[in-house]
C-alpha positions in Angstrom: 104.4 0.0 -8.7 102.7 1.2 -5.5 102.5 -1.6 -2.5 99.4 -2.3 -0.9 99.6 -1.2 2.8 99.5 -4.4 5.1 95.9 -4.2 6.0 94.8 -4.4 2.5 97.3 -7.2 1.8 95.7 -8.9 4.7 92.1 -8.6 3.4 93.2 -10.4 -0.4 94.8 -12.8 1.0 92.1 -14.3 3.6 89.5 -14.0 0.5 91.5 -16.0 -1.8 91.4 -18.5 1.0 87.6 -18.7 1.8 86.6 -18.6 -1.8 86.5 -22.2 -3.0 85.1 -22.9 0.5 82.2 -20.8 -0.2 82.0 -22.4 -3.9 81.9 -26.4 -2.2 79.6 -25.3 0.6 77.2 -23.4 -2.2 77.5 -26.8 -4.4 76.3 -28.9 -1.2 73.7 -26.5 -1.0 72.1 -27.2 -3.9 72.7 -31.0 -4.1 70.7 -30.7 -0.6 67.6 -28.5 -2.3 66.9 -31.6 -5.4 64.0 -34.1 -4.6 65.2 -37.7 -4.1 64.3 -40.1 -6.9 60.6 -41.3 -6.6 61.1 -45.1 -6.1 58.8 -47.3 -8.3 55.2 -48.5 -7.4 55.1 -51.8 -6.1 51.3 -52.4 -5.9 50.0 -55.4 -3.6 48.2 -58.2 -5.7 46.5 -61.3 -5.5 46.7 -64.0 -7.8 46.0 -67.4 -8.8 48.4 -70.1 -10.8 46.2 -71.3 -13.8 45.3 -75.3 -13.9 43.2 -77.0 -16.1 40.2 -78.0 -15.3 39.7 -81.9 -16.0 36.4 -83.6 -16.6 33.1 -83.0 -18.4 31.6 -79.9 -17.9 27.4 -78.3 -18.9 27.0 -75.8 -21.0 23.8 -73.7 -20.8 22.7 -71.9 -23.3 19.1 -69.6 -23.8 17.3 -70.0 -26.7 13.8 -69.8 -28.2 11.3 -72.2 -29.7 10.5 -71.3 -33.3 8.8 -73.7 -35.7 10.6 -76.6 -37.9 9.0 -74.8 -40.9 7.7 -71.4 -41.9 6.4 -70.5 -44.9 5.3 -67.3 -46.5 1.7 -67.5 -48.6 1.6 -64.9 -51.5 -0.7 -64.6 -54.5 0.7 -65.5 -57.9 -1.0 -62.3 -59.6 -1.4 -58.7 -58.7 -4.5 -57.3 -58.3 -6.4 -55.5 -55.4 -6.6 -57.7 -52.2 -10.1 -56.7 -50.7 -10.6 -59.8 -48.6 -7.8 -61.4 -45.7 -10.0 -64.1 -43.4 -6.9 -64.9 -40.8 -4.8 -62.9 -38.2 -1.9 -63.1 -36.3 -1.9 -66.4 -34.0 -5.2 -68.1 -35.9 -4.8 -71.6 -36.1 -5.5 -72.3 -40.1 -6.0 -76.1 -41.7 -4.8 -77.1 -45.1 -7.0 -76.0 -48.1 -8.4 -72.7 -46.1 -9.2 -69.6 -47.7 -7.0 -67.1 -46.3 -7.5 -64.5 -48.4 -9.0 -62.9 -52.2 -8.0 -60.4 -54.9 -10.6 -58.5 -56.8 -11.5 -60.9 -59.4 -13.2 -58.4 -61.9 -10.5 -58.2 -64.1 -10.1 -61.5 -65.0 -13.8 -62.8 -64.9 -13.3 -60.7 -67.9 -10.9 -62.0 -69.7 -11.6 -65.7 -69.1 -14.7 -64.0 -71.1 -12.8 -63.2 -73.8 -10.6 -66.4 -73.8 -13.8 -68.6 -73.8 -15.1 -65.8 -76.5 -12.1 -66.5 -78.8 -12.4 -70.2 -78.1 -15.4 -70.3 -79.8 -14.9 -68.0 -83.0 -11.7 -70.8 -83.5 -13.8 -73.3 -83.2 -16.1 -72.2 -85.7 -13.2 -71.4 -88.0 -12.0 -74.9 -87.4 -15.6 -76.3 -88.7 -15.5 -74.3 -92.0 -11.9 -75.1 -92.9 -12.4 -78.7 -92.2 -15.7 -78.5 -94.5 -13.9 -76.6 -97.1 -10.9 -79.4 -96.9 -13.4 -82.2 -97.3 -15.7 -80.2 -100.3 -11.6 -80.2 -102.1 -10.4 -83.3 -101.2 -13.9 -85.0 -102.8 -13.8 -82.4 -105.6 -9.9 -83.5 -106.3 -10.6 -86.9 -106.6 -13.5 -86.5 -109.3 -11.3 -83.9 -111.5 -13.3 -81.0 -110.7 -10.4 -79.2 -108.6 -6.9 -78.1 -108.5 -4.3 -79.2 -106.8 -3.6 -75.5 -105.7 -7.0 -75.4 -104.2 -6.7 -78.5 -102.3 -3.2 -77.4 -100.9 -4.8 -74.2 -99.9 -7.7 -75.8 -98.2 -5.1 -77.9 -96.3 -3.2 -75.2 -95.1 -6.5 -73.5 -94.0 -7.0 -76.3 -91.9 -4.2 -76.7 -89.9 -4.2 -73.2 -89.5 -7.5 -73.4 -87.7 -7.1 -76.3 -86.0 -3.4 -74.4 -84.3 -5.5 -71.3 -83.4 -7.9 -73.5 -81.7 -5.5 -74.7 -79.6 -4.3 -71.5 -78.9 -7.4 -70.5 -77.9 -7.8 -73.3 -75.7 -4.5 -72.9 -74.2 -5.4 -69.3 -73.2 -9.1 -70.3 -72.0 -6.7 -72.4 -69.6 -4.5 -69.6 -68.7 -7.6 -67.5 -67.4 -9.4 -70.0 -65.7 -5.9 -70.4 -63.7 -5.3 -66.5 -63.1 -9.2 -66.4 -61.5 -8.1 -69.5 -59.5 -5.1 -67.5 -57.9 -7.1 -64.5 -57.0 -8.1 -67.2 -54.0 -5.2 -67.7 -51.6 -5.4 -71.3 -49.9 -3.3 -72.7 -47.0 -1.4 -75.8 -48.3 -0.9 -77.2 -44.8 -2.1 -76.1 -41.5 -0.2 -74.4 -39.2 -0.4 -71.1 -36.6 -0.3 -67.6 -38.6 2.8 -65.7 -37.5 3.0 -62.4 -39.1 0.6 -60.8 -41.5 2.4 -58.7 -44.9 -0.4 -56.6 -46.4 -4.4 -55.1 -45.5 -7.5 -55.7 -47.2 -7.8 -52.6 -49.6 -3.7 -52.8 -51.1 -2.4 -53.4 -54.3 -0.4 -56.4 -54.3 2.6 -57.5 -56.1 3.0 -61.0 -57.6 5.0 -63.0 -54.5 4.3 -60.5 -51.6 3.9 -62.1 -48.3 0.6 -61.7 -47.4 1.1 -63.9 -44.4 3.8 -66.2 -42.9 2.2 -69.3 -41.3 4.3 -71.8 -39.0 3.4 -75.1 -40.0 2.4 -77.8 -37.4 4.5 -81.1 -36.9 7.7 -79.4 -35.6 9.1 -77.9 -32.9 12.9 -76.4 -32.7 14.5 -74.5 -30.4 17.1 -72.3 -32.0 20.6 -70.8 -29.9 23.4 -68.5 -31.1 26.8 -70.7 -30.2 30.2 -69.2 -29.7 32.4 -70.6 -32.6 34.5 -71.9 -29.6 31.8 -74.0 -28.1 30.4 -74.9 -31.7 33.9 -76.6 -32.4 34.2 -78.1 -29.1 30.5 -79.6 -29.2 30.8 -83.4 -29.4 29.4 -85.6 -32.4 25.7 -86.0 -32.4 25.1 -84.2 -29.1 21.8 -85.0 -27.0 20.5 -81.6 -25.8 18.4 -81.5 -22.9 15.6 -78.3 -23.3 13.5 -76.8 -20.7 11.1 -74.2 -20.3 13.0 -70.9 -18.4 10.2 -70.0 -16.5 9.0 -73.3 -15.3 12.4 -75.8 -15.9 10.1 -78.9 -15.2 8.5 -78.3 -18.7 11.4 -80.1 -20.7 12.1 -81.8 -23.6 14.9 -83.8 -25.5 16.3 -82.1 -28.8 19.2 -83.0 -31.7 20.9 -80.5 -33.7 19.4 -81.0 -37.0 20.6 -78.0 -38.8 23.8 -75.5 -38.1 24.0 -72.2 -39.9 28.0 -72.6 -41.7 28.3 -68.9 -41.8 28.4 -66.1 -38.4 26.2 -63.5 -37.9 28.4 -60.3 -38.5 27.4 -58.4 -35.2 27.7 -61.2 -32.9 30.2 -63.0 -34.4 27.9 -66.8 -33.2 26.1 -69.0 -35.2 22.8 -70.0 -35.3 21.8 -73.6 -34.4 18.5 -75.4 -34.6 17.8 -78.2 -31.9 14.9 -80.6 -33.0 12.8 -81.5 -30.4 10.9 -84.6 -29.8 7.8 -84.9 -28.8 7.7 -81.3 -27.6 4.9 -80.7 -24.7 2.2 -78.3 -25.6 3.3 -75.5 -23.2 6.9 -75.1 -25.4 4.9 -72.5 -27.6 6.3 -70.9 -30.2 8.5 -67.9 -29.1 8.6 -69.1 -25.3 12.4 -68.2 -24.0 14.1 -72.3 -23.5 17.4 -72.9 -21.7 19.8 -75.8 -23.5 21.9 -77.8 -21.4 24.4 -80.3 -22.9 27.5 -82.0 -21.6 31.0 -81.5 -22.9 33.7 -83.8 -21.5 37.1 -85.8 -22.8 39.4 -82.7 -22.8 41.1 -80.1 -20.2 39.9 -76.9 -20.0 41.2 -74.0 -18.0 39.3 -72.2 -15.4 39.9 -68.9 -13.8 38.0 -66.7 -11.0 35.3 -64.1 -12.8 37.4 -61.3 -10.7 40.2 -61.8 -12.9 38.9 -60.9 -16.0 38.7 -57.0 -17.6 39.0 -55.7 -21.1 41.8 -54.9 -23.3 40.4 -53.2 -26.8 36.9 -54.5 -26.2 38.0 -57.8 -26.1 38.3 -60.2 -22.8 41.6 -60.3 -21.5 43.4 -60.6 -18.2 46.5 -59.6 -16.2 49.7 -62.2 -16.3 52.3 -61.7 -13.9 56.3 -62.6 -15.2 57.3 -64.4 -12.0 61.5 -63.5 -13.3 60.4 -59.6 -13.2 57.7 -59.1 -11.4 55.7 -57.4 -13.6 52.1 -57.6 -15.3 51.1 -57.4 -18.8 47.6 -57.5 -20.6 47.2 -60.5 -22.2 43.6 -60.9 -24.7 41.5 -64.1 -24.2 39.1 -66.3 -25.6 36.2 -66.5 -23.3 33.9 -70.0 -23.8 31.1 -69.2 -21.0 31.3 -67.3 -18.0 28.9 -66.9 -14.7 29.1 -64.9 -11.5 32.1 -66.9 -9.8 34.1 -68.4 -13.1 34.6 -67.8 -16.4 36.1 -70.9 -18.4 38.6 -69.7 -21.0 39.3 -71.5 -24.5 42.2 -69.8 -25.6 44.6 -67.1 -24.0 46.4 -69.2 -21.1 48.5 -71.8 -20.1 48.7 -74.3 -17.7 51.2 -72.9 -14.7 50.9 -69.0 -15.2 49.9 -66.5 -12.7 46.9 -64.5 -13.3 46.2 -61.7 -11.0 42.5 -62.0 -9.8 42.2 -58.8 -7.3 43.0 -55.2 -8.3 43.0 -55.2 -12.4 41.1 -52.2 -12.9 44.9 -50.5 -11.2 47.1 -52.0 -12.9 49.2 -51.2 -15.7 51.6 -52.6 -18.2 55.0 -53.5 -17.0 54.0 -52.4 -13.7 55.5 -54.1 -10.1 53.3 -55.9 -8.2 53.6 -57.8 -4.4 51.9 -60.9 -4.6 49.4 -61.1 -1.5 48.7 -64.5 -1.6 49.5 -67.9 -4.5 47.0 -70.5 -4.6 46.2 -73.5 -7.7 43.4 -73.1 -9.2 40.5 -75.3 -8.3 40.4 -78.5 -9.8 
């Protein structure tokens, strides 16, 4: 084998040496060119620790005053209505016309039941002679006992058809009464159903009349404030618009069953003694008093939304870290909202910079104060 001359020899060697040099440095190299691990967001906080809230408490509710009783007046017949004497807001006393049905119709037949009335009573009068010409006739031997069962039968046949007759003389002398719709109690019209000129069904409302001697003032209640509504409450109602028009009211009636949008139930406050400027429709604000349990309290800034629903941001004091918790809201104003269900007593809501936050996210709490009493 040929030998390298010395300079070559040279050149190998001092390449083998500076080769895993150049690898290490080139390795550093690249360990020097990767971004440094982003550190985790801490994000600055402030917060609250949640206490009850001990002692009674108001709860103000807007309602509006509707009447203790409406009715709806409808004719009992069909027939062309071509007469209404009232309109919306009349004042209307017991016994007034309020409105007529083309009575043509049956003027005529209470015509023909009175008609028929008389042909059955005339029938009547010849089957009662014939009976008594048989029964006589019978008793001297001049008759059959045939004929004088038939005559019988004749009779009683006349005297049923005359009561039929009657009975349908009655009928139409009734249907020509209803073509005349009364008021059966007086009371403030409220809604009107049909026009003069329309064809009526039997039961349509022709108009809705609030009746006089009652006054309620009706609210949609949270089902958490329904439940924690003491026994026999006293509610205090007042007038929005002028709060020194006011007047004291019971619950006398509490729908058992939720409206499905709204999820609240309807409850009707009897008032006494309402004063005349609580008309019907006018916007009322209830005030009653809850006391005898603790309820918690948070600030209003706390509170967002989590899947439509109220809900606020709790802070794990072992990691740090906030989650979304859903809450059940009783009332709420501009400064508080007064929370049912949700919380306990000692966590830590956050109550500045929820609309930043995320779940399991790091906070820094800026400052950790109780929760007003």
């Amino acid at each position: 084998m040929r030998r390298l001359d010395r300079p070559a020899e040279a050149m190998l060697r001092l390449r083998s040496r500076l080769l895993p040099a150049l690898l290490v440095f080139t390795a550093l190299a690249a360990c020097d060119d990767a971004a440094p691990p982003t550190p985790p967001e801490i994000r600055p906080v402030r917060v609250t620790t949640v206490a009850p809230r001990s002692g009674g408490d108001v709860v103000t509710l807007t309602g509006t005053v509707e009447a203790e009783t409406e009715v709806n007046l409808a004719f009992r017949i069909d027939g062309r209505m071509i007469e209404r004497r009232v309109n919306v807001g009349d004042q209307v006393t017991a016994g007034q016309l309020i409105a007529r049905l083309d009575r043509t119709n049956e003027e005529n037949a209470l015509r023909a039941a009175r008609a028929e009335l008389t042909a059955a009573r005339a029938r009547l009068t010849e089957a009662r002679n014939n009976y008594q010409r048989q029964r006589e006739l019978l008793q001297t031997g001049f008759t059959t006992r045939v004929r004088y069962d038939e005559a019988t039968r004749t009779l009683r046949s006349a005297e049923s058809a005359l009561d039929a007759a009657q009975a349908q003389v009655n009928i139409a002398e009734n249907r020509l009464g209803y073509t005349d719709l009364l008021a059966d109690a007086g009371g403030t019209v409220t809604a009107r159903g049909a026009e003069p000129g329309e064809v009526v069904q039997p039961g349509r409302m022709i108009v809705q009349i609030a009746r006089e001697g009652g006054r309620d003032a009706v609210f949609d209640v949270p089902p958490s404030l329904k439940d924690q509504a003491p026994a026999e409450p006293v509610i205090e109602v007042s007038l929005t618009m002028d709060p020194s028009i006011r007047a004291i009211g019971r619950v006398r009636e509490v729908s058992p069953r939720a409206d499905p949008a709204t999820g609240t139930f309807r409850v009707r406050v009897g008032l006494d003694a309402p004063p005349p400027a609580l008309r019907l429709g006018s916007t009322v604000t209830g005030r009653m008093g809850i006391g005898g349990s603790d309820m918690i309290e948070i600030p209003a800034s706390a509170l967002t939304r989590a899947q439509a629903q109220p809900a606020v941001w709790v802070v794990d004091p072992a990691t740090q870290t906030v989650s979304l918790r859903p809450i059940e809201v009783v009332r709420f104003d501009p400064a508080r909202v007064l929370v049912g269900q949700g919380l306990e007593t000692g966590e830590t809501v956050v109550t500045a910079g929820v609309q930043a936050l995320r779940p399991g996210q790091k906070v820094r709490l800026l400052g950790q104060q109780a929760a007003a009493r």
